[in-house]
C-alpha positions as CSV (number, residue, x, y, z in Angstrom):
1,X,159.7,68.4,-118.3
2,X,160.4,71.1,-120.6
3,X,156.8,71.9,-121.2
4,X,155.8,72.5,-117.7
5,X,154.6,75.0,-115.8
6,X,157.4,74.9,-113.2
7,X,160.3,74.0,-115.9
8,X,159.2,77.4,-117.7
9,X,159.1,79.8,-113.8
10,X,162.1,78.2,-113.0
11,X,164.1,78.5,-116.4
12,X,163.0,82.1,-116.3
13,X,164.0,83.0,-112.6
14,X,167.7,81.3,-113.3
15,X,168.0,83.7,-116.7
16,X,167.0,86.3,-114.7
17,X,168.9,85.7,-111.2
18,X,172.1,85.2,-112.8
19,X,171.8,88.2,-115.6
20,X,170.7,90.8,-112.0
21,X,173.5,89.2,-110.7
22,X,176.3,89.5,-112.9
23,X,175.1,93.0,-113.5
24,X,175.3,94.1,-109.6
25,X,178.7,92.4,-109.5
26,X,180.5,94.4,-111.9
27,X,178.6,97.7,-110.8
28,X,180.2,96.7,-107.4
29,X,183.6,95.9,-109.0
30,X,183.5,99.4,-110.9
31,X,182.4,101.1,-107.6
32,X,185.3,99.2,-105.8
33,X,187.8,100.1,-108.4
34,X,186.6,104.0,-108.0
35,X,186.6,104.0,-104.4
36,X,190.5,102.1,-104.3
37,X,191.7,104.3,-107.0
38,X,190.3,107.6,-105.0
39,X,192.5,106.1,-101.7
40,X,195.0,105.8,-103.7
41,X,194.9,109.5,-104.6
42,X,194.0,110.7,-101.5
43,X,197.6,109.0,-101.1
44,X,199.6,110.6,-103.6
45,X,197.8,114.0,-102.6
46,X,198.8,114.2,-99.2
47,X,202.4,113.6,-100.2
48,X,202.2,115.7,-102.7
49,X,201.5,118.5,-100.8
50,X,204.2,117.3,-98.4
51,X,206.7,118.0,-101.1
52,X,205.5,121.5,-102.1
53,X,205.2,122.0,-98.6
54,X,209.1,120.9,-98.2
55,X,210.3,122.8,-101.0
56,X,211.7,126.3,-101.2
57,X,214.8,128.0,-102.6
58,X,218.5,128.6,-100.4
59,X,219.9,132.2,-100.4
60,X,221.8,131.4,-103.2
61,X,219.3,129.7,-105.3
62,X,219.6,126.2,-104.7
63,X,216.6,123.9,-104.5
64,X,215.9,122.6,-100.8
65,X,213.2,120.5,-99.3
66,X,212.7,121.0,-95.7
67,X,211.7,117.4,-94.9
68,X,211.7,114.7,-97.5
69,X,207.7,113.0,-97.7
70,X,207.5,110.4,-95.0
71,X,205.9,107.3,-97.1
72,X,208.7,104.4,-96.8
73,X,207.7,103.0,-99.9
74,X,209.7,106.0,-101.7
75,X,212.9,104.3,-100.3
76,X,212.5,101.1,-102.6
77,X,213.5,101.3,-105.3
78,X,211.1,100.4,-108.7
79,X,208.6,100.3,-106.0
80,X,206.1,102.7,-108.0
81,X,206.0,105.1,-105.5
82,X,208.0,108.6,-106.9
83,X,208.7,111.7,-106.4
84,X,210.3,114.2,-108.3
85,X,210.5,118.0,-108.8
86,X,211.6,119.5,-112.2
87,X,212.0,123.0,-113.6
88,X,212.2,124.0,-117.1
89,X,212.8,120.2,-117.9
90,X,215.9,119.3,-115.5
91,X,215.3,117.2,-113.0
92,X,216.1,119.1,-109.1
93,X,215.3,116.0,-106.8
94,X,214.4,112.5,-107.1
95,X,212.9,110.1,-104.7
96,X,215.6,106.8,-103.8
97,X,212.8,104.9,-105.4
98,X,213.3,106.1,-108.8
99,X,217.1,105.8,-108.7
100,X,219.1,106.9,-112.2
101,X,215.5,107.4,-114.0
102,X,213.1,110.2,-114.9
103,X,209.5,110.1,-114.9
104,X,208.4,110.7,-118.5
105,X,205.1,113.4,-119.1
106,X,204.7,112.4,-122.7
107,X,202.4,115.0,-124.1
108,X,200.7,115.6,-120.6
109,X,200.9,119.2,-119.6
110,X,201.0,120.3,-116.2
111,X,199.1,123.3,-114.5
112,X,198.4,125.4,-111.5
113,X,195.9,122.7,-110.8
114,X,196.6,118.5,-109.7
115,X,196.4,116.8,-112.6
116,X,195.7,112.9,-112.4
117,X,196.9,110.6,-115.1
118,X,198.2,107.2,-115.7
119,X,201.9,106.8,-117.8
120,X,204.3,104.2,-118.0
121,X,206.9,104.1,-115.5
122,X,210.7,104.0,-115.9
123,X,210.6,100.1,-115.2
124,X,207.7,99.7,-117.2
125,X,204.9,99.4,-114.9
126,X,201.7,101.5,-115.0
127,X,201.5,104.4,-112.6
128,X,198.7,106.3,-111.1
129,X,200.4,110.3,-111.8
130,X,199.6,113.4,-109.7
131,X,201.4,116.7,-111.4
132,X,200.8,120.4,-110.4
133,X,203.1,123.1,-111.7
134,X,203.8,125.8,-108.8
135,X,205.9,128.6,-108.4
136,X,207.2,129.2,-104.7
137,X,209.6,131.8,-105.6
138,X,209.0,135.0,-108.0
139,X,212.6,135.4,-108.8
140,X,213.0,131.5,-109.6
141,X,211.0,129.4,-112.8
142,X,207.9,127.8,-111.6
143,X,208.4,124.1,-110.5
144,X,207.1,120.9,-111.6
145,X,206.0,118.8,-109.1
146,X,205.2,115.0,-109.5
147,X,203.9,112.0,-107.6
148,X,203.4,108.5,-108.3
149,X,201.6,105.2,-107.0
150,X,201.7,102.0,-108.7
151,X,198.7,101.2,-110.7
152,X,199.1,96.9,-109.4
153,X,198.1,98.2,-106.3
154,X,195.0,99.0,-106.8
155,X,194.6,96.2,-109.6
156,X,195.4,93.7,-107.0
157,X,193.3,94.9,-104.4
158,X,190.2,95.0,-107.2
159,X,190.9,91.4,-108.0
160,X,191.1,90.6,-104.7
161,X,188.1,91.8,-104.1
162,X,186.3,90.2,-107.3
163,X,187.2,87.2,-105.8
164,X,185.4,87.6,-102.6
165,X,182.7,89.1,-105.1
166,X,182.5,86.2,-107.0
167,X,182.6,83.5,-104.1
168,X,179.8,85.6,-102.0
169,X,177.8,85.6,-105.5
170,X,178.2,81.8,-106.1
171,X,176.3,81.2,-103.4
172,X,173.8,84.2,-103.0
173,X,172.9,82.5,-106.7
174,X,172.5,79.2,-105.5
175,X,170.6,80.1,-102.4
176,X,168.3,82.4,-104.8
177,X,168.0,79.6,-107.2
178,X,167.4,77.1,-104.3
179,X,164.9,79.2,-102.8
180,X,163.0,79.8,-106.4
181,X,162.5,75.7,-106.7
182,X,160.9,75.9,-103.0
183,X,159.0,78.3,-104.3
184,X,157.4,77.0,-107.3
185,X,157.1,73.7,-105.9
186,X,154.6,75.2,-102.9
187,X,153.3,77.2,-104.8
188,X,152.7,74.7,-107.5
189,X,151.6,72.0,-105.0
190,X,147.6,72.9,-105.0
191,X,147.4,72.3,-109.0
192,X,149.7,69.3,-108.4
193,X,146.8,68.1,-105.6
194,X,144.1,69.1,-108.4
195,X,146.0,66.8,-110.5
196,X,146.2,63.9,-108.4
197,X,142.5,64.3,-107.5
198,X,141.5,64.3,-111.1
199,X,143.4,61.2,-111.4
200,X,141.9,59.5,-108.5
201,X,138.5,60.5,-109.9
202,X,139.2,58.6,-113.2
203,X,140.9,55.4,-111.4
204,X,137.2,55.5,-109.5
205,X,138.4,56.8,-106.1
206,X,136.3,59.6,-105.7
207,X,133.5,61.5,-107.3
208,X,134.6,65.5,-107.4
209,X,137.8,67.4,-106.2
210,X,138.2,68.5,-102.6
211,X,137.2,71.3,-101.5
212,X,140.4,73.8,-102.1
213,X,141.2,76.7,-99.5
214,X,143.3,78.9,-101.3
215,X,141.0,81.7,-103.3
216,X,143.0,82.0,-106.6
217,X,142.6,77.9,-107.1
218,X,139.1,77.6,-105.2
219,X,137.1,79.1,-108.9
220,X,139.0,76.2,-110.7
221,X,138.3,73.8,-108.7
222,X,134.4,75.1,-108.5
223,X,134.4,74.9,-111.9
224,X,135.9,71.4,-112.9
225,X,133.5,70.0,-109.7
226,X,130.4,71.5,-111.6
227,X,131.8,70.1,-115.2
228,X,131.5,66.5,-113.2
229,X,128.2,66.9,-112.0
230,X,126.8,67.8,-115.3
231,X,128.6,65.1,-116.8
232,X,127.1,62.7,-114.6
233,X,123.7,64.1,-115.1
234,X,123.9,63.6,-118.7
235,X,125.1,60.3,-118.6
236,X,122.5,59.7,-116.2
237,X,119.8,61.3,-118.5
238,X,120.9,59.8,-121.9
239,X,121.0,56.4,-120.2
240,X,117.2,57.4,-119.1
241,X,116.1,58.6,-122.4
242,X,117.7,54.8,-123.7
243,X,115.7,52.8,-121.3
244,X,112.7,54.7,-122.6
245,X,113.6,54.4,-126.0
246,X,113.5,50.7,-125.3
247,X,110.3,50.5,-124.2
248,X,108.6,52.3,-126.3
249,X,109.7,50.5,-129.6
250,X,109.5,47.2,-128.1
251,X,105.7,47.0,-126.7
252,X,104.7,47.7,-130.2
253,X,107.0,45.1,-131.8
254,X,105.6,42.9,-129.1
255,X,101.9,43.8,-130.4
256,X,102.8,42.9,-133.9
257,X,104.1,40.0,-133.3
258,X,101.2,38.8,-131.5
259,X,99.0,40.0,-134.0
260,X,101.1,38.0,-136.7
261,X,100.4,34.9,-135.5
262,X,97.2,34.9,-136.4
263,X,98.0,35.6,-139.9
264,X,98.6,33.0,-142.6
265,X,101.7,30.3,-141.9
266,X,103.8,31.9,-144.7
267,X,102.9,35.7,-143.4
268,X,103.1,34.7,-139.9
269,X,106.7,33.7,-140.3
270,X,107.9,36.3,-142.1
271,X,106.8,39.1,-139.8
272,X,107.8,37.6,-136.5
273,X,111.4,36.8,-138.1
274,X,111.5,40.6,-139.0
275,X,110.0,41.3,-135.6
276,X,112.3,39.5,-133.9
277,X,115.3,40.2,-136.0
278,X,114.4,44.1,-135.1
279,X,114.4,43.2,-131.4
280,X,117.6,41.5,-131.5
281,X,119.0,44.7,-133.2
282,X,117.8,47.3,-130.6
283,X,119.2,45.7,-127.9
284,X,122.5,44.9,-129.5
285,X,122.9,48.8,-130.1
286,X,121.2,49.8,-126.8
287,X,123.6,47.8,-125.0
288,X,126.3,49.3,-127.6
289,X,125.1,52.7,-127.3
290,X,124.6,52.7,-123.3
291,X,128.4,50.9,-122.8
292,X,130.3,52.8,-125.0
293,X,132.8,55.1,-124.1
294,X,132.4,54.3,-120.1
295,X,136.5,53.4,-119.6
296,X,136.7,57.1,-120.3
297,X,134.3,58.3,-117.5
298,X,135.7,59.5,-114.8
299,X,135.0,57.8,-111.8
300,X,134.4,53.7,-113.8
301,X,135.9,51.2,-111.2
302,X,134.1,47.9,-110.5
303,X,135.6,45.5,-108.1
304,X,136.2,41.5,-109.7
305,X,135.9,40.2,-106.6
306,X,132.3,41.9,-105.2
307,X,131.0,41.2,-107.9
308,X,132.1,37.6,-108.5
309,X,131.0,36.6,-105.2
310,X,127.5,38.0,-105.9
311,X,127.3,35.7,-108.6
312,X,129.0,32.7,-107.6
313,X,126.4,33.0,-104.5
314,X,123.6,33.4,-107.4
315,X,125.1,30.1,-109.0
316,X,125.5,27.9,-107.1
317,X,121.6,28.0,-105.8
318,X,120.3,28.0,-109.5
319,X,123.0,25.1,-110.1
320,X,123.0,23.3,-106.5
321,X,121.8,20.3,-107.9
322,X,125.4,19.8,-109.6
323,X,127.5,20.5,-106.5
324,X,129.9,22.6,-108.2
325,X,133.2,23.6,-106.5
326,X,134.4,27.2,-107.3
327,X,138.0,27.9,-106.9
328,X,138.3,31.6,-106.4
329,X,142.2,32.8,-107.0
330,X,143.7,36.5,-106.5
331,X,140.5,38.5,-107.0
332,X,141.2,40.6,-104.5
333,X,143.8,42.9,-106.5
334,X,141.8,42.7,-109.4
335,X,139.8,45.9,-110.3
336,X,138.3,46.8,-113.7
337,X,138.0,49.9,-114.8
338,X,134.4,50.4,-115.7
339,X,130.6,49.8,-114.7
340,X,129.8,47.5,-112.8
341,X,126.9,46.6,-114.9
342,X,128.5,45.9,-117.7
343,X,131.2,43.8,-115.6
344,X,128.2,42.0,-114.4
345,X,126.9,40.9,-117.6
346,X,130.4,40.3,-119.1
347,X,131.5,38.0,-116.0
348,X,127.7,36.7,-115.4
349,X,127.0,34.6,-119.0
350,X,130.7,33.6,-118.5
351,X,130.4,31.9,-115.1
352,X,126.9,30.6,-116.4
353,X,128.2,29.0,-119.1
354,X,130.9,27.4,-117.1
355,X,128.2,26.5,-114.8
356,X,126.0,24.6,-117.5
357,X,128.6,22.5,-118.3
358,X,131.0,21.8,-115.9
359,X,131.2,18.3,-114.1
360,X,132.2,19.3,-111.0
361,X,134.7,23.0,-110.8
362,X,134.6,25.9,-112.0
363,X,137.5,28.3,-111.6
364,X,138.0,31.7,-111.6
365,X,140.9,34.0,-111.0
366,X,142.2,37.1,-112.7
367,X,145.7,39.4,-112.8
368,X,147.4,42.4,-114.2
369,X,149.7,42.4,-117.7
370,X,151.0,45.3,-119.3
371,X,148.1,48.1,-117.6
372,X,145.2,45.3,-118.6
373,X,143.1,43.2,-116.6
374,X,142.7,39.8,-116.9
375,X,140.0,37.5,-115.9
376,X,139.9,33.8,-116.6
377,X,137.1,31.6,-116.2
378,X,137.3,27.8,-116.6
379,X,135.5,24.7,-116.3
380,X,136.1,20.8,-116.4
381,X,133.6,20.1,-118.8
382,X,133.9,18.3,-122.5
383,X,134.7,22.2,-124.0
384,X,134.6,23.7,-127.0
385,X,136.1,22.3,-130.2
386,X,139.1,25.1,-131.6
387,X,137.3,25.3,-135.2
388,X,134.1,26.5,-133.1
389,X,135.6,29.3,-131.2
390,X,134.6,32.1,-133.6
391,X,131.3,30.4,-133.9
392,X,130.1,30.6,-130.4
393,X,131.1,34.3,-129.9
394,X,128.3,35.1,-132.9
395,X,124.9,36.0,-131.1
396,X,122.9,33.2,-131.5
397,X,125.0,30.3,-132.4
398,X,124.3,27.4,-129.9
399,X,126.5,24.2,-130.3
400,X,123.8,22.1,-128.3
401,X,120.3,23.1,-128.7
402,X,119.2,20.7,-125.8
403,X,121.0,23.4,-123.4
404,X,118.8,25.9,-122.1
405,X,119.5,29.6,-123.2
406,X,119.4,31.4,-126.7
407,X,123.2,31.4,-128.0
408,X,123.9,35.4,-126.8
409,X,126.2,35.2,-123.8
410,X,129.9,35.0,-125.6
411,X,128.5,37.7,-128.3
412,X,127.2,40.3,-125.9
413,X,130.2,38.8,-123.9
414,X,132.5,39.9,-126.7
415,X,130.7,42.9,-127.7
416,X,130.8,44.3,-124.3
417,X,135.1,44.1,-123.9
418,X,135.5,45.4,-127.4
419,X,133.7,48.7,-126.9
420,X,136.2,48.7,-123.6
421,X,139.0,48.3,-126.4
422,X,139.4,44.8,-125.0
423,X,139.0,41.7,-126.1
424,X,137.3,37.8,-125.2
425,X,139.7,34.6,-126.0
426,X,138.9,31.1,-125.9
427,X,141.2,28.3,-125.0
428,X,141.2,24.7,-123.7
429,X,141.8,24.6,-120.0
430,X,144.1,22.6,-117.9
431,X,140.9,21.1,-116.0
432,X,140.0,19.8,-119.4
433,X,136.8,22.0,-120.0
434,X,136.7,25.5,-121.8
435,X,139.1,28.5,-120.7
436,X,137.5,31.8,-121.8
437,X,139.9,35.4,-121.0
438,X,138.8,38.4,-120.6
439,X,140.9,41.4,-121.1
440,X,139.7,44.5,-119.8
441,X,141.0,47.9,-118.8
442,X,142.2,47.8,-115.3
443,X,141.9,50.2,-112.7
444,X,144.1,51.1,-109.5
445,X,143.9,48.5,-106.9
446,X,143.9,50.8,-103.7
447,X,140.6,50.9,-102.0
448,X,138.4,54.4,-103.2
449,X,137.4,56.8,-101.3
């Protein structure tokens, strides 16, 4: 998973959602906390200017306000909110809220214009401070106005906020992430088809790729379409130039050994055993050279039952005299995944042998283990002895010479299945005659296309 296309956009898109995403959030905290913190102000401002508004001095010179600032929250007391006027350091008037205490500048100083800081409050809470030093009287000191809110307030209404934040982020995240799988996954889906095609062209279920409508994957599939057409023709044209290669080398051997049996007995023998040693040899390697490597070319699938039928239909004419019965079994899910030529030949000296000596039946049937197919062939004749079983699948070894044929079928038999990385096994069969198996690659059983 982790090397796939899709693994890798969508591993990406996360990193990528949830890094934009945290990144907005606390811009939009910081913007929240600016915007809450300027309300406050606004706030502390207006009743600010209430106060200096309020304040002026009696006749005799005592400090007045007019009207005290009409916030409620200046009645409670530790409730954050304050007011207070100073001059030269003693305190004139205090809001309710700040009972006994004082609110302490530390090493702030105040001016003609608002000041806004943040100091610790007389019951140790945080508090957001407005300050502005006026004077309202030029026979009096100039006096020092101050204004408070608590700082929790507009903590409180920032985390309450993040939260909301936070819960509307979960789920734009999800959604995004959600949305980014959908995504790749249709966008994905035409190599996925490519895929699937390219595996139904190697299982033998087709021949080339659809055609593809989309422009950005049509070149590929173009391409890979021509690659299996050339492949094809070479195959086509190597198997050609075999057939040809055949001939030619064999009319001459056929020449000499006509010419060599006019030759001297000794002479005679010698050539034609080279001659026909060298015969032998071409085909073996022909046959070698023309089967090997076909399990890996796409598009090898070969039905066990078509062409078993074929030549159960071709046996029992040559062999109608013996009134064989053939017991066909489970063929029909059986599907090998090669040529049907070479299936041919593999299954066609196996059922002939069976044929030549079987009393009466010859069975056939076939199955799946472990991704290989295999096909069993067995007759009720007298068999094959078990010390003679690596004898007969030599080319050329005959057990009974009055038998017609030349002692090739379980060699070419064998020859055939290993170049398909299988493999032919001989066995005594419940019906008493020889059991041969042949394990071959198998194909998918679905019907191709």
């Amino acid at each position: 998973m982790r090397k796939t296309l899709a693994f890798r956009i969508i591993t990406l898109s996360i990193i990528w959602v949830i890094i934009s995403l945290v990144i907005t959030g606390l811009l939009l905290v910081q913007i929240h906390r600016e915007h809450t913190a300027s309300h406050y102000d606004a706030h502390v401002s207006m009743h600010l200017e209430e106060l200096t508004g309020a304040s002026h001095f009696a006749p005799d010179g005592t400090f007045q306000l007019a009207f005290f600032p009409s916030d409620p929250r200046y009645q409670v007391e530790g409730s954050g909110w304050y007011w207070e006027v100073k001059q030269s350091g003693e305190t004139l008037m205090r809001s309710p809220s700040l009972s006994k205490y004082s609110l302490d500048l530390g090493n702030l100083k105040s001016t003609t214009a608002v000041t806004v800081s943040e100091i610790v409050g007389p019951y140790d809470g945080i508090l957001r401070l407005h300050v502005i030093t006026i004077q309202i009287d030029p026979e009096q000191q100039p006096l020092l106005f101050l204004a408070t809110a608590p700082l929790t307030g507009i903590l409180h209404d920032v985390a309450h906020y993040y939260e909301h934040i936070l819960q509307t982020f979960l789920a734009l995240g999800v959604g995004l992430l959600l949305a980014v799988v959908i995504q790749v996954r249709v966008a994905l889906k035409p190599l996925k088809a490519i895929s699937q095609s390219i595996s139904d062209i190697r299982a033998g279920k087709s021949t080339k790729l659809p055609d593809e409508e989309l422009e950005d994957v049509r070149p590929l599939v173009d391409e890979l379409n021509f690659l299996l057409d050339h492949n094809a023709v070479l195959v086509k044209r190597a198997r050609n130039q075999l057939g040809d290669l055949a001939h030619s080398v064999k009319n001459p051997l056929t020449v000499i050994t006509n010419e060599a049996r006019d030759l001297p007995p000794k002479q005679r023998n010698l050539i034609i055993g080279q001659t026909s040693e060298i015969s032998k040899n071409i085909d073996h390697y022909l046959s070698r050279a023309r089967t090997f490597g076909n399990e890996k070319v796409l598009g090898s699938r070969s039905s066990i039952r078509t062409v078993t039928d074929d030549l159960v239909y071709a046996m029992q004419r040559i062999y109608q005299e013996n009134e064989l019965e053939f017991d066909l079994y489970r063929l029909n899910s059986c599907w090998f995944k090669g040529e049907a030529q070479d299936l041919e030949e593999m299954m066609g000296n196996l059922i002939d042998n069976a044929c030549k000596w079987a009393k009466s039946q010859v069975r056939v049937t076939c199955g799946t283990t472990h991704g290989n197919l295999e096909v069993v062939v067995e007759d009720d004749g007298p068999g094959i002895p078990e010390a003679e079983f690596e004898n007969v699948m030599r080319r050329g070894h005959k057990l009974d010479r009055s038998i017609p044929g030349h002692g090739q079928g379980m060699g070419i038999v064998n020859d055939i299945a290993a170049l398909y990385s299988g493999a032919l096994e001989l066995g005594k069969s419940e019906l008493g005659g020889l059991k041969a198996t042949l394990i071959l690659p198998a194909a998918t059983t679905s019907e191709p296309t």
